[in-house]
Structures are given as structure tokens and as C-alpha cells.
PLY file of the C-alpha trace (Angstrom):
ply
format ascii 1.0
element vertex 106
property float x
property float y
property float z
element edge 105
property int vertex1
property int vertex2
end_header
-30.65 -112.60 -54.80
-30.26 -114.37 -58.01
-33.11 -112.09 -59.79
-31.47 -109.00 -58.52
-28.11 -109.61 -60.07
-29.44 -110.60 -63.25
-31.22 -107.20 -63.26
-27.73 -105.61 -62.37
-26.06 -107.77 -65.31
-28.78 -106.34 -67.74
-28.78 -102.82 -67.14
-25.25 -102.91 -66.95
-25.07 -104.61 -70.52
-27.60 -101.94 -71.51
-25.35 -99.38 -70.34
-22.65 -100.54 -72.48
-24.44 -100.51 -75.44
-25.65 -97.19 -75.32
-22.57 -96.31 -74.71
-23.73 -95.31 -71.05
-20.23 -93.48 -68.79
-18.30 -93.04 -72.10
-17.09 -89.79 -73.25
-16.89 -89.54 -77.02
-17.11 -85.65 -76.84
-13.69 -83.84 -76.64
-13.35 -79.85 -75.70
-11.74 -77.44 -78.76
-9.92 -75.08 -77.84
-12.70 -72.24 -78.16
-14.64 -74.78 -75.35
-11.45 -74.47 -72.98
-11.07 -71.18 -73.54
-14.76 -70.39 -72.85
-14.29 -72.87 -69.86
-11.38 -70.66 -68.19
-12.74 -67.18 -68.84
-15.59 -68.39 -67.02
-13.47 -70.49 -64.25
-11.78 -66.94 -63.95
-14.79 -64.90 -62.60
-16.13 -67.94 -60.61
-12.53 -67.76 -58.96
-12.44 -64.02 -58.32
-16.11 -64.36 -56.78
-14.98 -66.73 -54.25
-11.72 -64.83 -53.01
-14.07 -61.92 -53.35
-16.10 -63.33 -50.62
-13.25 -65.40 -48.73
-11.69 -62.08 -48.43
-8.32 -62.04 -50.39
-9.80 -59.72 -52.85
-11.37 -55.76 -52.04
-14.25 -55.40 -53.55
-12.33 -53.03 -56.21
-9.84 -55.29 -57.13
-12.81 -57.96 -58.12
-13.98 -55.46 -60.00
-10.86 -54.55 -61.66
-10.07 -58.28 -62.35
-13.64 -59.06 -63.56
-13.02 -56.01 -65.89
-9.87 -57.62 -67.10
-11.78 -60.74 -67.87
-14.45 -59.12 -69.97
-11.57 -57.86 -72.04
-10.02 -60.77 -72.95
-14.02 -61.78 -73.66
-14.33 -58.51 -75.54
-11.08 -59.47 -77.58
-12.20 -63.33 -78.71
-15.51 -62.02 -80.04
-13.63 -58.72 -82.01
-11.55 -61.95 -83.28
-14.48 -63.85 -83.88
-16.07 -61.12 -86.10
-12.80 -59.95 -87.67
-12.36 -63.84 -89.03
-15.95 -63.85 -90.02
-16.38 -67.18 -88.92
-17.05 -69.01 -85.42
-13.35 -70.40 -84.89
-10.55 -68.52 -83.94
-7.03 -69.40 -85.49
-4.38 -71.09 -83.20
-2.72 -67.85 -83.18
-5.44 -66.08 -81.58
-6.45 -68.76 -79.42
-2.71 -68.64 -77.60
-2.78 -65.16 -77.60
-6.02 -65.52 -75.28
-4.70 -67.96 -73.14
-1.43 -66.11 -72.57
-3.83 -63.11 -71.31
-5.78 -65.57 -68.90
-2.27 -67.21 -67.79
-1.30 -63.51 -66.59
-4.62 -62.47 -64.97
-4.41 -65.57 -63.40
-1.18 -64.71 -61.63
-3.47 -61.53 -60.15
-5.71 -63.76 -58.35
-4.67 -65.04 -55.12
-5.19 -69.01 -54.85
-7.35 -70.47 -52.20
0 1
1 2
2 3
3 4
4 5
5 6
6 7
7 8
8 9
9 10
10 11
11 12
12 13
13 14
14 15
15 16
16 17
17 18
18 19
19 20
20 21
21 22
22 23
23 24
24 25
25 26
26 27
27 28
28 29
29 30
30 31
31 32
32 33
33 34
34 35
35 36
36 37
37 38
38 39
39 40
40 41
41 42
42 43
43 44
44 45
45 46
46 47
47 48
48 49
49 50
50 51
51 52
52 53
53 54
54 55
55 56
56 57
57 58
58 59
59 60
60 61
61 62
62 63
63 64
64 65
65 66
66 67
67 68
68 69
69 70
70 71
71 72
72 73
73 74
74 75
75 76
76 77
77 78
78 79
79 80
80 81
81 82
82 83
83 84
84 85
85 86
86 87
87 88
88 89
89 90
90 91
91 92
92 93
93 94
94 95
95 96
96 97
97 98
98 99
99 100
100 101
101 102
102 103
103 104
104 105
């Protein structure tokens, strides 16, 4: 018993050195926007096949998604860089807050 808890105290110490359960990495805003567009279709697939959603209207709201997609790379390559401005980045989110009211929640 004593041996196993001194291999429990050293890998835990090793843990905490390596910095082992700690997140150092936070999300921009591009991440969480990239997060929700793809959240989005993952959502309309499931009520898709839970049955809130026709076929068609998946479609329709998948199509809606792609747009807002569409519209952060046309941003991208308008800024000719690989960030979008806060402005752009709220504008985004705005559309996704209104498709999301289209989607019917589990």
C-alpha cells in the first residue's frame, strides 16, 4: 500500500510540473466563432434526425450557415490578413444569434 501511494504522489507531482490538467490556451474570437458555425450544423443534424426539422428546412438552415461561413472568409480576404476586426466579428455573431432562433432546441 505504501509503494502504491508513493507512485500516486509522484506522478501526481509530475503532473504538476508539466503542467498536466491546466489550460493555458484561451479561444479568440475567430476560434468561437469557428466553434458556433460548426455547433450550428451539428445542431440542425440532430433535430434533423430527432424530427423537429423537414429535411428542407435543414437544408435551408445549413444554407444559411454556409453564408455566414461564406461572409467571414469574403472578410478574411477583403482585410488581407487572417483576423477579422471586432466589427466584423459581432456582425457574425449577430447572424448566428438569429439563425439560432430558427432552430428548434432539444
Amino acid at each position: 500500500m505504501k509503494r502504491f501511494e508513493i507512485i500516486l504522489f509522484l506522478a501526481m507531482i509530475q503532473g504538476v510540473a508539466f503542467g498536466a490538467g491546466v489550460s493555458t490556451s484561451t479561444k479568440s474570437p475567430m476560434d468561437k466563432l469557428s466553434i458556433r458555425l460548426r455547433q450550428q450544423n451539428i445542431q440542425i443534424q440532430w433535430e434533423e434526425k430527432a424530427g423537429k426539422l423537414t429535411k428542407a428546412q435543414a437544408k435551408a438552415l445549413k444554407a444559411q450557415v454556409e453564408a455566414i461561413r461564406q461572409k467571414e472568409i469574403a472578410d478574411l480576404k477583403q482585410n488581407g490578413t487572417k483576423t477579422l476586426t471586432d466589427a466584423q466579428i459581432a456582425s457574425l455573431n449577430q447572424q448566428l444569434n438569429t439563425l439560432s432562433k430558427s432552430i428548434p432546441v432539444k
